[in-house]
N, C-alpha and C positions, 0 to 999 in steps of 0.2 A: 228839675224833675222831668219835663219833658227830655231832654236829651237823653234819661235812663232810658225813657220808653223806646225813643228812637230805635237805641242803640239795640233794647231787648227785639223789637219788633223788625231790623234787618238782622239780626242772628237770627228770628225764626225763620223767616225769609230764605236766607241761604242754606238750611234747616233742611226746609222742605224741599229745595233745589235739587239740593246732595241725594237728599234719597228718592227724590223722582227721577234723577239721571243713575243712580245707582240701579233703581228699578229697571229701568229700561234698559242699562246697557247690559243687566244680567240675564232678562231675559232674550237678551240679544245673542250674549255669547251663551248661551243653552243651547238655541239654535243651531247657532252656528256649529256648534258642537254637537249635533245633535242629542240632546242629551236632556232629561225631564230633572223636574223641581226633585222628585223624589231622588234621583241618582245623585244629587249636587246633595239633599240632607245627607243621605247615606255615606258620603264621600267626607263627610264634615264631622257626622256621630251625631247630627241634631233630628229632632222631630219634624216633622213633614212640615207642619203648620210654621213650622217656623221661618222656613224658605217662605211660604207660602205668604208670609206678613210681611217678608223683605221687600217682596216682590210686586205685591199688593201694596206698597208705598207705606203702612200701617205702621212699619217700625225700620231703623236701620240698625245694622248689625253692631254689636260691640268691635270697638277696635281689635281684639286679638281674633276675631273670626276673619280680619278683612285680609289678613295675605291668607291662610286657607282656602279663603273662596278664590281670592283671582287663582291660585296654583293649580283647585281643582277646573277653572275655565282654562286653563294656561294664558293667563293676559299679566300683567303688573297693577300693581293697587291701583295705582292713578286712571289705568283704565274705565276702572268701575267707576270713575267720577267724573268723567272727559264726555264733552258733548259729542 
C-alpha cells in the first residue's frame, strides 16, 4: 500500500512541476513577445481567467490547447515544459 502512495505522491510531484515550469515559461514567452494574457486567450478563443489560472500555476491546460498555445508564443510544446 505504501508504494501506491509513493507512486500517487511523485505523480503529484511532477504535477506540479510541469505546471510551475509551464507557468513560468509562458509568462516568459509573453514577454518576450511582448504580448498580454489577454492577446494569448484571444488568440486561443478562451476566456481571460483561463490564461489567467494557467499562469497563476491553479490549473494546466488540456492537452489539445498545448500546441495552440506554444504556436500562438511561436516555441514547440516542449518548450513550455523545459527548465
Amino acid at each position: 500500500m505504501k508504494k501506491s502512495r509513493k507512486k500517487t505522491t511523485i505523480g503529484v510531484t511532477r504535477q506540479r512541476l510541469a505546471g510551475k515550469l509551464f507557468s513560468q515559461n509562458v509568462l516568459r514567452y509573453l514577454d518576450q513577445n511582448d504580448q498580454s494574457q489577454l492577446d494569448l486567450a484571444n488568440a486561443l478563443k478562451v476566456n481571460k481567467s483561463t490564461v489567467y489560472r494557467w499562469i497563476a500555476d491553479q490549473r494546466v491546460p488540456a492537452g489539445e490547447y498545448l500546441g495552440p498555445i506554444a504556436h500562438a508564443l511561436g516555441v514547440r510544446i516542449s518548450s513550455l515544459f523545459t527548465p
